[in-house]
C-alpha positions in Angstrom: 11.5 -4.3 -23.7 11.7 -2.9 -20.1 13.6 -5.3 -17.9 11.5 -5.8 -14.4 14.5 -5.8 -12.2 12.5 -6.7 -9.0 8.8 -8.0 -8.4 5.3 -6.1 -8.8 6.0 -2.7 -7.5 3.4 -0.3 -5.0 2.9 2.9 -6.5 0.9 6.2 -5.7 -0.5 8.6 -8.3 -1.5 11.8 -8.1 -3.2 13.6 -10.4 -6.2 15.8 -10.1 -7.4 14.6 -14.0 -9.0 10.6 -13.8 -8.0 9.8 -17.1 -4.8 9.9 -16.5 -4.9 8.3 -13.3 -6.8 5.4 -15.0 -4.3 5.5 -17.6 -0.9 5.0 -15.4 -3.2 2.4 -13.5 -3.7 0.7 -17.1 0.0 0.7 -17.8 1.4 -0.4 -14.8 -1.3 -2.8 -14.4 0.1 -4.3 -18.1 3.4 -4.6 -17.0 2.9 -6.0 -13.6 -0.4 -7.9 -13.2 0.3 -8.2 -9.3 0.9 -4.5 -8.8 -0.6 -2.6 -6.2 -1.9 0.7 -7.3 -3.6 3.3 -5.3 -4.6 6.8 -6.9 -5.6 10.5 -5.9 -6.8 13.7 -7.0 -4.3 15.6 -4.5 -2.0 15.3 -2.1 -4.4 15.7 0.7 -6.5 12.6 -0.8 -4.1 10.5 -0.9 -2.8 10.8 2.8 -6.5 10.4 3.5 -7.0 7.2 2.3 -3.3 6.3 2.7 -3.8 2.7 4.7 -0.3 3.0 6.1 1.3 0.7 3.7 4.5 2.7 2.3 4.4 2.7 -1.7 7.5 1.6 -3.3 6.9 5.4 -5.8 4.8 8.2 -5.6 4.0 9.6 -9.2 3.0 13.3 -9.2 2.6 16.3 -11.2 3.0 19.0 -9.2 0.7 21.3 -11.4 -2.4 18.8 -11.3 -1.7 18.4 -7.5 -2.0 21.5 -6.5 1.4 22.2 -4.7 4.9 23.9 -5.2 7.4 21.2 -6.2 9.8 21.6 -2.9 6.7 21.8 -0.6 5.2 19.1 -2.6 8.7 17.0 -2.1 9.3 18.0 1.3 5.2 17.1 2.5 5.7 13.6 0.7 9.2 12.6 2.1 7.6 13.4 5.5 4.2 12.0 5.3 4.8 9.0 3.0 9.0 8.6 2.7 8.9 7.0 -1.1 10.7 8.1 -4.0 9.1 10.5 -6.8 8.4 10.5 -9.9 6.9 13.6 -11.7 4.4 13.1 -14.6 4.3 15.7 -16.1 2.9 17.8 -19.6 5.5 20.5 -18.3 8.7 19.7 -20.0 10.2 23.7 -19.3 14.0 23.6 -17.9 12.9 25.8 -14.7 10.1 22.9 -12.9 13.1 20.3 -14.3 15.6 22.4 -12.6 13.5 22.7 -9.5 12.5 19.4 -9.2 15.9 17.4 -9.4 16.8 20.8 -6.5 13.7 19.3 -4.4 15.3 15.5 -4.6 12.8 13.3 -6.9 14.4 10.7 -8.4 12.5 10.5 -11.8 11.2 13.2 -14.1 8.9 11.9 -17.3 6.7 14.4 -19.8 3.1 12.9 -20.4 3.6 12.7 -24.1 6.5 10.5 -23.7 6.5 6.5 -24.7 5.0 4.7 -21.8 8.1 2.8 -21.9 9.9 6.2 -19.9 7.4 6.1 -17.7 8.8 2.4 -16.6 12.1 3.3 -16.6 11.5 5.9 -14.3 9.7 3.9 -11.4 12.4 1.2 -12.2 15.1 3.7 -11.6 13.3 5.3 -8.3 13.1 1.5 -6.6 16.3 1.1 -7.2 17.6 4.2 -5.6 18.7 5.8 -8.7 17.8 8.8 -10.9 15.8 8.6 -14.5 15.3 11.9 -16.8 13.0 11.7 -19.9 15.3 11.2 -22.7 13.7 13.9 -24.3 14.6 16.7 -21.8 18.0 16.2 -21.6 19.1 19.2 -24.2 16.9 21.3 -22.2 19.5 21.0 -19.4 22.1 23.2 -20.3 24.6 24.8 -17.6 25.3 28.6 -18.1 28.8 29.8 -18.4 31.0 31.1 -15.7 30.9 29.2 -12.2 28.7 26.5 -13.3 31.1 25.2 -15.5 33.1 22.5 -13.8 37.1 22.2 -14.7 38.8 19.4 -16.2 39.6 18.4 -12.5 36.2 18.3 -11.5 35.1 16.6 -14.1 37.5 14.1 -13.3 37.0 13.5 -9.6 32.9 13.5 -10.6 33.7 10.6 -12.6 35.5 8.5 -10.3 32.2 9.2 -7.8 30.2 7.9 -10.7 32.2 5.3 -10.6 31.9 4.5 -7.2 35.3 5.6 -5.9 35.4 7.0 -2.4 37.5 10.2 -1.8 40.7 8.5 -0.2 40.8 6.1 -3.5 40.5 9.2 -5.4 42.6 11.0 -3.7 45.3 8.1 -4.1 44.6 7.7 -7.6 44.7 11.7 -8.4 47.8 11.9 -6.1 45.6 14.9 -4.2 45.0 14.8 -0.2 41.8 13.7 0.5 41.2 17.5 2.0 41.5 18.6 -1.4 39.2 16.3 -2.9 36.9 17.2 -0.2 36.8 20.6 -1.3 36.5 19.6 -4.7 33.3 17.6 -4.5 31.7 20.3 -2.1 32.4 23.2 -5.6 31.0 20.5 -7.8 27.9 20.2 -5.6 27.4 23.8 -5.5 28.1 24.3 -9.1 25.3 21.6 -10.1 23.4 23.0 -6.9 23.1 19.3 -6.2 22.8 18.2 -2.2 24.4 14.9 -2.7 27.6 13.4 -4.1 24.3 10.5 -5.8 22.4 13.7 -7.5 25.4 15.6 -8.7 26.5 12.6 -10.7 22.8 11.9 -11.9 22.8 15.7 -13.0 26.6 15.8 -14.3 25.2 12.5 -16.6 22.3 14.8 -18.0 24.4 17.5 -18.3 26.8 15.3 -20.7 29.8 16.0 -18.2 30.6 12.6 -17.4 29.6 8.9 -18.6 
């Protein structure tokens, strides 16, 4: 069972195939009677009959939308400013690796329980990042400078944990400069733009808890 953490969400889909619009419309509609669900073909569509009212997520694959993930991500942050969720049949490491690079906030495969699906838009209200269960051994970090030391690892736990870098830096017995410059090689190694995505990807990756 899928806790609702907060009421009936507004959510966008996009999706040039109808069934599975009506589909996602049919399950969210099942989960929250009162939600408000608007769908489109495209992106283009759906800015067109946008009525100004912000949607909580925008659900998207990128393939059956007709648009480069970071273009895709970059259009939507500007033109609607919601989180995303891809839907999508592509489960490949590269659009997974692009995708949490372009800043959406959930990332589900169509054949996937519907319950995933949830979890994502659950996740994406709430600020926070959801990967399909299912994906997660296709994230794999290649040797060499991608692999973060024992250090790192350490200081990207406490950031999991919701440490800032002066209580980290007290606990590690490091200067806060050198914590700093820590955090910026653990971002670059994850190519992550945020402390908030670099511990959602170090939690795929199995690096941290």
């Amino acid at each position: 069972m899928v806790q609702k953490s907060r009421g009936a969400p507004r959510c966008l889909i996009i999706d040039e195939h109808p069934v599975v619009r009506q589909g996602v419309v049919a399950l969210l509609a099942s989960t929250w009677p009162a939600a408000d669900v608007a769908d489109a073909e495209n992106v283009d569509s759906a800015l067109e009959a946008g009525n100004g009212t912000k949607p909580d997520v925008v659900i998207v694959d990128p393939w059956r939308a007709g648009a480069d993930i970071g273009e895709l991500v970059k259009r939507l942050d500007k033109d609607v400013g919601a989180p995303i969720v891809v839907f999508t049949a592509d489960g490949g490491a590269r659009l997974l690796s692009e995708a949490l690079k372009a800043g959406v906030k959930g990332y589900v495969r169509k054949d996937s329980p519907s319950s995933d699906l949830i979890r994502a838009i659950e996740a994406a209200r709430e600020g926070e990042f959801y990967v399909d269960p299912g994906l997660s051994s296709t994230i794999v970090l290649e040797e060499g400078d991608r692999t973060l030391s024992t250090r790192q690892r350490e200081i990207l736990q406490m950031l999991a944990d919701g440490m800032a870098t002066d209580a980290v830096a007290g606990q590690l017995g490091l200067s806060t400069e050198t914590v700093r410059t820590h955090t910026k090689r653990i971002l670059a190694k994850l190519e992550a733009s945020t402390r908030t995505q670099a511990v959602a990807i170090g939690i795929r990756y199995g690096l941290i808890e």
